[in-house]
C-alpha positions as CSV (number, residue, x, y, z in Angstrom):
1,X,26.2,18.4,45.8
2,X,22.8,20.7,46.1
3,X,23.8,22.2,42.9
4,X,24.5,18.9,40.9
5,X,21.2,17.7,42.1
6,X,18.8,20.5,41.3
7,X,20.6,20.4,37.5
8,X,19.7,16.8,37.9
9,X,16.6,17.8,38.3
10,X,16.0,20.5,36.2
11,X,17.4,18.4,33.2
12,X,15.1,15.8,34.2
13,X,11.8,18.3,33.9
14,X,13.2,19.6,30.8
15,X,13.3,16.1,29.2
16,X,9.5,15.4,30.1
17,X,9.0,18.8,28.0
18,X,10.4,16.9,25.1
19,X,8.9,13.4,25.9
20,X,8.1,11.2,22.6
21,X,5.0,11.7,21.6
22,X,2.1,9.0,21.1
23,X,2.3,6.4,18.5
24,X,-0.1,4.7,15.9
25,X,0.9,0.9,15.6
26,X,-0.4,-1.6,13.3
27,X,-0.3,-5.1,14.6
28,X,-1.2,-8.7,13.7
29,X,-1.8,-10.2,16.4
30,X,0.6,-9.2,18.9
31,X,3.5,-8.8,16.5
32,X,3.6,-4.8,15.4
33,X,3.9,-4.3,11.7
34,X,4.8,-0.7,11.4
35,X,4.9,2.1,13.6
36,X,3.8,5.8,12.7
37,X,4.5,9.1,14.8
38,X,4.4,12.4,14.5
39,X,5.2,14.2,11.4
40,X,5.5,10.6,9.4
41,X,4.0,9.5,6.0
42,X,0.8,7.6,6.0
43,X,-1.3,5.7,3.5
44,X,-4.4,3.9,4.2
45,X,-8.2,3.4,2.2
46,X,-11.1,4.1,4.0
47,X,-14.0,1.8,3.5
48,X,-15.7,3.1,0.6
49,X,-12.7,2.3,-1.5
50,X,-10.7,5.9,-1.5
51,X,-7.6,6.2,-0.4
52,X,-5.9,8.8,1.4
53,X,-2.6,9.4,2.1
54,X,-0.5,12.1,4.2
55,X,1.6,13.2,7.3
56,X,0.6,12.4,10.4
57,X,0.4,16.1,12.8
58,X,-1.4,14.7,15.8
59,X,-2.5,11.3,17.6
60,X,-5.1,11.4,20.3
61,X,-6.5,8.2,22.2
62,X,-8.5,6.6,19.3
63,X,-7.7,8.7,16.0
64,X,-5.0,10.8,14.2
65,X,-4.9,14.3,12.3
66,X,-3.6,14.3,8.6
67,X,-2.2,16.9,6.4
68,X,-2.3,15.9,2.8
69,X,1.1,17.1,0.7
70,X,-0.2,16.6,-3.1
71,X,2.5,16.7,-5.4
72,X,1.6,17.3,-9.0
73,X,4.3,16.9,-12.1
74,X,4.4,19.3,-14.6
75,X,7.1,19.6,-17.3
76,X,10.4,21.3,-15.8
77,X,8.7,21.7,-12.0
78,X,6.8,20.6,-9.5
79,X,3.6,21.7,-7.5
80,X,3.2,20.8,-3.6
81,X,0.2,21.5,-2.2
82,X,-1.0,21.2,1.4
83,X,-4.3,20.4,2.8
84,X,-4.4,20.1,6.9
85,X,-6.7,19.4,8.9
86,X,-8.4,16.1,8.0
87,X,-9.7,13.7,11.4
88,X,-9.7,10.4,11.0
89,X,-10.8,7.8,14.2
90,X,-9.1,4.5,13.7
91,X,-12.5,2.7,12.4
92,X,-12.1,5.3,9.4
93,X,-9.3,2.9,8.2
94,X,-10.6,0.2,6.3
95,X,-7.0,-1.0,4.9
96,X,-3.5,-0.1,4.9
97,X,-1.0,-1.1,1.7
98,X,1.2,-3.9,2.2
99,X,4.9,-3.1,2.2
100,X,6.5,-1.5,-1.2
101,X,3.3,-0.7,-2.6
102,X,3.0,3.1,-4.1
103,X,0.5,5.1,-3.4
104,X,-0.2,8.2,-5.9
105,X,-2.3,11.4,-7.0
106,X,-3.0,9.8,-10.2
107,X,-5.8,11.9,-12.5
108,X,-7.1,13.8,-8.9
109,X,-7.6,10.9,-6.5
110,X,-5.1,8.6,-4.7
111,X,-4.3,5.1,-6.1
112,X,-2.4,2.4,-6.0
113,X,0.7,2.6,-9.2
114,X,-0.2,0.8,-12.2
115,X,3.4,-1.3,-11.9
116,X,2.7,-1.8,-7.8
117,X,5.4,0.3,-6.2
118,X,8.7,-1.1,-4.9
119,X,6.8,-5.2,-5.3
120,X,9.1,-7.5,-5.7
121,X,8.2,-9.9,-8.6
122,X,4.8,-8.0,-9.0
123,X,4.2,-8.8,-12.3
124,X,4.2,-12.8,-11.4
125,X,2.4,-12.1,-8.1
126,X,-0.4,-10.5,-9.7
127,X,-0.7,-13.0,-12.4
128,X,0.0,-10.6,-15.7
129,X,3.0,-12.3,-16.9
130,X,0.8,-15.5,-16.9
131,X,-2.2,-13.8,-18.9
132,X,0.1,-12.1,-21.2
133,X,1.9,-15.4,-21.8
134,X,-0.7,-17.8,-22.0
135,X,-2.8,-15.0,-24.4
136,X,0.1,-14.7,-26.6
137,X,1.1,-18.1,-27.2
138,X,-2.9,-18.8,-28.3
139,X,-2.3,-16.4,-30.5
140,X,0.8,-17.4,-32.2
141,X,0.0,-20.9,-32.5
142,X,-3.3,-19.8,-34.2
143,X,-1.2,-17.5,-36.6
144,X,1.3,-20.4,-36.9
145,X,-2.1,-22.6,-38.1
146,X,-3.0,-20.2,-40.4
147,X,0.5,-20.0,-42.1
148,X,0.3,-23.4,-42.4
149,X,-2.9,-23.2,-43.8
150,X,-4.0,-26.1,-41.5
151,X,-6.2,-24.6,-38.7
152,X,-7.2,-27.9,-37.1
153,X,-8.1,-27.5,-33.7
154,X,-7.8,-31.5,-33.5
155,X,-4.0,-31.2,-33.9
156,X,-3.6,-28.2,-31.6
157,X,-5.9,-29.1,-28.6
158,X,-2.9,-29.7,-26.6
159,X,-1.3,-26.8,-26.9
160,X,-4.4,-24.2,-26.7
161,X,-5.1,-25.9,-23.6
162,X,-1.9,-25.3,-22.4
163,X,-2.5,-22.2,-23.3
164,X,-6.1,-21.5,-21.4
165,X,-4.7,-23.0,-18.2
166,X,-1.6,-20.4,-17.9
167,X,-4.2,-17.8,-18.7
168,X,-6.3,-19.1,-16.2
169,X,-3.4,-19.3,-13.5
170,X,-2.8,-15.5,-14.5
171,X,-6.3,-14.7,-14.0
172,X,-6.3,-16.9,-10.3
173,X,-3.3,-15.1,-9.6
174,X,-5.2,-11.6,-10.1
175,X,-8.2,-12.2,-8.1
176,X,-6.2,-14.2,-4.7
177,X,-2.9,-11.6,-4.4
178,X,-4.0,-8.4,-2.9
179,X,-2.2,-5.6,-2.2
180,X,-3.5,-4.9,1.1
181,X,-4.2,-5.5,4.7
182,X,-7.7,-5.4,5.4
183,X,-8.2,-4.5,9.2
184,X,-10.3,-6.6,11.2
185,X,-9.8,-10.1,13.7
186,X,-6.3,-10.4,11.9
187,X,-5.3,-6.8,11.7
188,X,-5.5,-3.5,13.7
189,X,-4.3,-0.1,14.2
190,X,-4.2,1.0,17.9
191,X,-2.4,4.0,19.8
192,X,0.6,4.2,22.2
193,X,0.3,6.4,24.9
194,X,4.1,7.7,25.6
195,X,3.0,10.7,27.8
């Protein structure tokens, strides 16, 4: 019975060795969002508008430790390269990408991809099917005018109007949908304690 009990034990003090460790939660309101620990994959901007994006090695009370892992594309192979050793406080993070959204080492900085990541229906969310539409249907009923040798904007009104107001929807679209979470009342990163 002695012996069952100090193994007991002794498991029990080993386990504490090997306790979680602390987490980074992002919440909205009470709600949590995501969850980041040790050793996971983080991106966030910073307030001056550059983004950073790594693996987390350490959380402390109020901020986190980064290693950056830069991987550059070259024809036939790839380069990794690590950079460690980068503090950041939780104030330093000014935004986090929403989910799906790819952040990449595009021409020596991070950025968001061009095409949005994993978004679904990006293309109508940011509005560039509705520019591209709208644009090219001024255009071909112009062209189709021209052809016809009767370039009347009396006749047509109608339908470069309907024209200007899915462009405009396109470019309303672009300027409301963002890609982010901006931290603030709504949004916040905190820490977890787990030992």
């Amino acid at each position: 019975m002695l012996r069952s009990c100090l193994i007991l034990l002794l498991i029990l003090f080993m386990g504490r060795g090997y306790a979680q460790n602390d987490l980074l939660l992002f919440k909205k309101g009470r709600r949590t969002l995501a969850t980041y620990a040790k050793d996971s994959y983080i991106s966030f901007q910073l307030a001056n508008g550059q983004w950073i994006k790594g693996i987390i090695t350490r959380i402390a009370n109020d901020s986190f430790y980064l290693t950056q892992e830069i991987v550059l594309y070259n024809f036939g192979h790839n380069d990794t390269s690590h950079y460690s050793g980068f503090h950041f406080t939780l104030n330093d993070v000014y935004a986090l990408p929403k989910p799906g959204v790819q952040i990449d080492y595009i021409d020596g900085h991070w950025q968001i991809t061009g095409s949005g990541g994993h978004v679904h229906f990006y293309w109508i969310k940011h509005g560039w099917l509705f520019r591209v539409g709208g644009a090219g249907y001024a255009a071909l009923d112009v062209v189709n005018g021209l052809i016809r040798n009767d370039l009347s904007f009396e006749k047509e009104k109608t339908s470069l109007a309907i024209a200007a107001g899915v462009f405009l929807f396109g470019v309303v679209l672009q300027h409301t949908y963002k890609l982010t979470y901006h931290l603030g009342k709504k949004y916040r990163l905190e820490t977890l304690k787990m030992s």
